[in-house]
N, C-alpha and C positions, 0 to 999 in steps of 0.2 A: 503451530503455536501450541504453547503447554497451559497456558493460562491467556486473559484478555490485555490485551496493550497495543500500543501503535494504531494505526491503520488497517491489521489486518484484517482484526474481526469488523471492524465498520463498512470492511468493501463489500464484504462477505454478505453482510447485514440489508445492506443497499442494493445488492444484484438480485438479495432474496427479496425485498419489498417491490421492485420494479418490475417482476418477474412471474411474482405467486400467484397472480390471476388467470398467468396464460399455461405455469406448467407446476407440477408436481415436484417439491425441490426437495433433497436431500445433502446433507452436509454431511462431506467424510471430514473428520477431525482425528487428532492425535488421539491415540488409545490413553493418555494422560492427559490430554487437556481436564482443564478443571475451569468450567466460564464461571465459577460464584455464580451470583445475582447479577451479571450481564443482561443487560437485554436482550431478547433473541424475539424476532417476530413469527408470530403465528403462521402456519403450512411449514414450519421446515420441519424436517425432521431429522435428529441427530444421530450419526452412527461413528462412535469412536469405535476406530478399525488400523491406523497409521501405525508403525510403528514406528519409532525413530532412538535413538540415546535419551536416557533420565539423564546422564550428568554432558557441562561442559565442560571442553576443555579450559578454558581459562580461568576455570572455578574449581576444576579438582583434576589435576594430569594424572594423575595414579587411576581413578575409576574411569577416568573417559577412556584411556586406554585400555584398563582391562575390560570392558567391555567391550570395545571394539574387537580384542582378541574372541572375545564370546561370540560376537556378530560373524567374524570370520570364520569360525567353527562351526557356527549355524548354517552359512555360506554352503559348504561342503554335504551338511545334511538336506540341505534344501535342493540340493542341484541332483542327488538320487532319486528324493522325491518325486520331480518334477520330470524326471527323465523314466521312473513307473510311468506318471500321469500322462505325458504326453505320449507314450508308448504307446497307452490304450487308447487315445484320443486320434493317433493315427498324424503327430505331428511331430515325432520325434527328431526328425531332421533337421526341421525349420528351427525348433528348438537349440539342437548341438550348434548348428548356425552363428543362432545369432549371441547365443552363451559367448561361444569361442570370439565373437566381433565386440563381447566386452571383457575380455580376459579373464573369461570363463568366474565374475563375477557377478548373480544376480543381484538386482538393486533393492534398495533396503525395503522400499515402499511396493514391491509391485507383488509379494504374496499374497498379504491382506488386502489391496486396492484389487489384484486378480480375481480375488472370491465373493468381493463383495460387489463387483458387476454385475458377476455371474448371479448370485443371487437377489439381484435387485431386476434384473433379468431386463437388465439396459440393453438395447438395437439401435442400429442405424438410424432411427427415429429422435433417437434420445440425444442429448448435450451433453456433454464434461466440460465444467469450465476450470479449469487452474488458474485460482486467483495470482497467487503469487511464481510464475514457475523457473525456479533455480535445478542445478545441476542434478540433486533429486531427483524432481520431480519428471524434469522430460529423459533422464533415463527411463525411470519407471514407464513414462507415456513410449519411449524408445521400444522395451522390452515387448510392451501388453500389443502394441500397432504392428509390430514386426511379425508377432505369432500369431496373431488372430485378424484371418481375413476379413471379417466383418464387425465391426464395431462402431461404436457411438461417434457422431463428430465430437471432435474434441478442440478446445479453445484454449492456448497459451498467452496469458498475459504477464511481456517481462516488466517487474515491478522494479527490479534495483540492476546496475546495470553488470553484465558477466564478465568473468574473469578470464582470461586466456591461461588456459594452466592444463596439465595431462585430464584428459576425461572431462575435461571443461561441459559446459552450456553447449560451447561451438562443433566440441566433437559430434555430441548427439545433435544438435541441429541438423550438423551435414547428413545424420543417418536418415533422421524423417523430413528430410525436404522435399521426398517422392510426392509421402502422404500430402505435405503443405499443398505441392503443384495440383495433386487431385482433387485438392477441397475437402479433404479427409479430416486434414488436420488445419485448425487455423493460429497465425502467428501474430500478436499484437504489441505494443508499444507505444510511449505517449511518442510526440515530437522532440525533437534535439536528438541532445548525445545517444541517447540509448538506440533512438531509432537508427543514427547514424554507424556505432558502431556496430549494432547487428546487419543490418541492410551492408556494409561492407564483406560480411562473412557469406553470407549468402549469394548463391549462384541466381537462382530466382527473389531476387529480391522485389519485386511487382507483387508478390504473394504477402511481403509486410504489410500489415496494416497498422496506419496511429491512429490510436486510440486512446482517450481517456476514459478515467474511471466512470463510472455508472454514481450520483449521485442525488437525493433529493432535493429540493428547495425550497426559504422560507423570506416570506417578503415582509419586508421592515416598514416602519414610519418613522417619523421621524417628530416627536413633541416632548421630548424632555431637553431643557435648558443648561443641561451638565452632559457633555459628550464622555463615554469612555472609552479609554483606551487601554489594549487588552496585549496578553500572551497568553498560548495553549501549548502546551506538549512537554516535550522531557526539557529538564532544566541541563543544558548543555553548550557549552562554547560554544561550536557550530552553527545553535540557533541563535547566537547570540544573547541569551539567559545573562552573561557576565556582564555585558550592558545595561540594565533594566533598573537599579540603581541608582546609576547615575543618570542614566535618561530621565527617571521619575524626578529625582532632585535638582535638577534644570528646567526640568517644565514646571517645577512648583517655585520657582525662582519669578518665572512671566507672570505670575499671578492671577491665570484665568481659569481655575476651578472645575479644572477638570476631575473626571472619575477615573483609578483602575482598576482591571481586573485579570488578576493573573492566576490562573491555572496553569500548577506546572505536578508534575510528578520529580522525585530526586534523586538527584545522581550522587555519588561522593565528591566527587571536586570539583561541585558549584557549594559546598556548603557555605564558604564566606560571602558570595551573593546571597545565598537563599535566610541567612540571618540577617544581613544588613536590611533586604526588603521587611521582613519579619518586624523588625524593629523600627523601621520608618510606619509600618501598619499601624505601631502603638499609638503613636501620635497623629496619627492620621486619618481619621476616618471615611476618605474617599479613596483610601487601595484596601479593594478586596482581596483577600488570597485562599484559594483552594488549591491545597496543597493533598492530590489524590489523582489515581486515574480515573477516568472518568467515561465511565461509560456511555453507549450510541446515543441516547436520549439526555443525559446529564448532558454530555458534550455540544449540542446540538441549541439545548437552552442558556449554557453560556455564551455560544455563538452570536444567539441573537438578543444577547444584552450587549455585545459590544461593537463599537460605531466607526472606529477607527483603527488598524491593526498597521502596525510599524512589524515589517519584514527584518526583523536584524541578521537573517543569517548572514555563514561565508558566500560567497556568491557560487564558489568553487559547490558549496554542498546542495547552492540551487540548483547550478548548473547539469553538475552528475548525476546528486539524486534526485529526487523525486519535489513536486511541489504541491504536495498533499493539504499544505497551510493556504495555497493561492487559491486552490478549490473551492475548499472552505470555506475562505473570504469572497468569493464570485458569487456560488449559491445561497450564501446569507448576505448578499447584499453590502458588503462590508468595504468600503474604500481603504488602502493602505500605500503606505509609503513602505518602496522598496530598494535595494541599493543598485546603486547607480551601474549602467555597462551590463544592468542582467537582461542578456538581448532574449534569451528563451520564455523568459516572463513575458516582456512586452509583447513579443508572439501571441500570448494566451489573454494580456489583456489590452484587448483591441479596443476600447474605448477610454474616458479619460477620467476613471475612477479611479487614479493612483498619481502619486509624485514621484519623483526619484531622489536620491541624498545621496550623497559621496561620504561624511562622516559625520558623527553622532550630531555636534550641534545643526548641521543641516537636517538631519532628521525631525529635530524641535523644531525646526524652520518650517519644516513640511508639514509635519502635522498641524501646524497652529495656522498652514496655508487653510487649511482644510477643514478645521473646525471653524475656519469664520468665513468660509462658504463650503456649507456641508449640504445645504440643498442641492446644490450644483454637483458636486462629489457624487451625490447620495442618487442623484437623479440617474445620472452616469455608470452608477453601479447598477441598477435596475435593468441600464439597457444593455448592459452585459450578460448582465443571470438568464437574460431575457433571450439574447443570443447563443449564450452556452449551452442554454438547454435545448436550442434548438440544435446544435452542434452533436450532442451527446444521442438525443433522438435517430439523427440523420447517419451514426457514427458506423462503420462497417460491423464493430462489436455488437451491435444493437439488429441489422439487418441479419447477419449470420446465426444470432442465436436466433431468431425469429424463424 
């Protein structure tokens, strides 16, 4: 990441808070990231080191290519280099190796992450954890494990699910599944599709482990007589953002006085949503909008202002990606209505802190189930958060880095 957004810097945030008492943490980041006034907690310390592309490609094809031509000519300079280095290192071999096993392209991240082991003077003692790891990254982890006998355990958690494509995820998985089977390297995922498609690719698939993410937790009461009901993240069809409109203007139809609170950041085309809410704000004094991202602690305190969370996504983008929102709602306590048939959800929430809907007006239906018994909801949610953490504690991620 170049700047703070999404999920990534909060997981990062979170492994480091759960973590900074038992071990000494450093954060490799992008040589360009730029966190602003991000929150960052205390012990970590920062080493932009990564390199990766300043431009996208879907933002400028003229420089993302001509840099890539740059990359590739560095490509060439770097592979003399390293073939000095290991000459004298007495690994020259092992090196032309495993060059030639990637078509004699070294990968983008593994100079600067190479040197900066070495100088942080990580052993077999020590962790790597890869929050997010894409095709990148377990090249890189492919290169550094392949050449060097001894090294750090290291920890692969896939966050979005891989693509089958030349050089893919799956190539380099087949390469370090040795390391997986020795406990060198460990391989993680939450449960459903992802787990499923990886664990198809793999020979030793008993060395997967699901895992969810590593999170904090904050416990609610429940004494205000105005429940709200919330949305957090990018304003995006997917999450269903383009609905929120007309859901708010339906439930102001029932007439029970309810609160919202939408935190979204902006996309271009939700902007006809993102005015129409705007403007029902005017005259409304019980829809809040922060309209910004919002960082680990801002995020964290809008969570637990809100009481009730309507799930709108596509179910497809519950299913595949990730449900980073469901989390969120478990550790803060938050009951929500979710769409109906999303069987990977019901998985995760094992007790009876939630409704399900099939379409928008059922959604009104659910919610309004739930605000007029929310002790019951509310209670239900408690002994989830309650179980989750137990879950998380007990979770293979948690014993291996330990």
């Amino acid at each position: 990441m170049t700047e703070p957004g999404g999920h990534f810097l909060d997981y990062l945030i979170e492994t480091t808070v759960y973590f900074k008492k038992k071990f000494k943490i450093i954060w490799f980041l992008n040589k360009n990231c730029n966190l602003r006034d991000s929150y960052v907690p205390n012990g970590a310390e920062i080493k932009k080191i990564i390199v990766s592309n300043n431009f996208r490609r879907k933002k400028n094809k003229f420089l993302y290519f001509s840099e890539e031509l740059f990359f590739f000519i560095k490509n060439f300079c770097d592979i003399f280099y390293f073939i000095l280095l290991y000459f004298k290192k007495k690994k020259l071999k092992i090196f032309l190796k495993t060059l030639a096993s990637n078509y004699f392209i070294i990968p983008r991240y593994f100079k600067s992450f190479y040197f900066e082991v070495i100088n942080c003077k990580l052993d077999k003692n020590d962790h790597i954890f890869v929050q997010s790891c894409r095709r990148k990254d377990i090249s890189c982890i492919y290169f550094f494990s392949n050449i060097e006998s001894s090294f750090p355990k290291i920890h692969l958690r896939v966050f979005f699910p891989p693509r089958k494509k030349f050089k893919s995820f799956f190539f380099y998985l087949s390469k370090i599944e040795k390391f997986i089977t020795k406990k060198k390297i460990f391989l993680y995922t939450e449960h459903g599709y992802k787990y499923e498609l990886i664990s198809k690719e793999m020979n030793a698939k008993q060395f997967l482990h699901k895992a969810i993410p590593i999170f904090s937790f904050s416990q609610r009461s429940f004494n205000d007589l105005h429940l709200t009901i919330g949305f957090v993240g990018q304003a995006r069809k997917d999450k269903g953002f383009h609905l929120l409109p007309d859901l708010i203007s339906r439930l102001e139809k029932k007439k029970i006085n309810l609160n919202y609170l939408i935190q979204f950041t902006s996309t271009s085309d939700m902007k006809y949503y993102e005015d129409q809410i705007f403007n029902m704000a005017k005259s409304n004094t019980r829809i809040k909008i922060i309209n910004k991202y919002c960082d680990y602690k801002e995020y964290r305190d809008i969570l637990k202002k809100i009481d009730i969370m309507p799930i709108l996504h596509d179910v497809k983008h519950l299913t595949i990606g990730n449900s980073s929102i469901i989390y969120s709602c478990i550790t803060h306590e938050i009951p929500v209505v979710i769409p109906d048939n999303c069987l990977h959800l019901k998985k995760i929430l094992t007790f009876k802190s939630y409704e399900e809907a099939n379409d928008l007006e059922n959604f009104i239906d659910k919610i309004i189930l739930i605000s007029n018994n929310f002790n019951f909801y509310l209670k239900e949610a408690k002994r989830l958060a309650i179980n989750f953490k137990d879950t998380i504690n007990d979770s293979a991620l948690i014993k291996n880095l330990n």
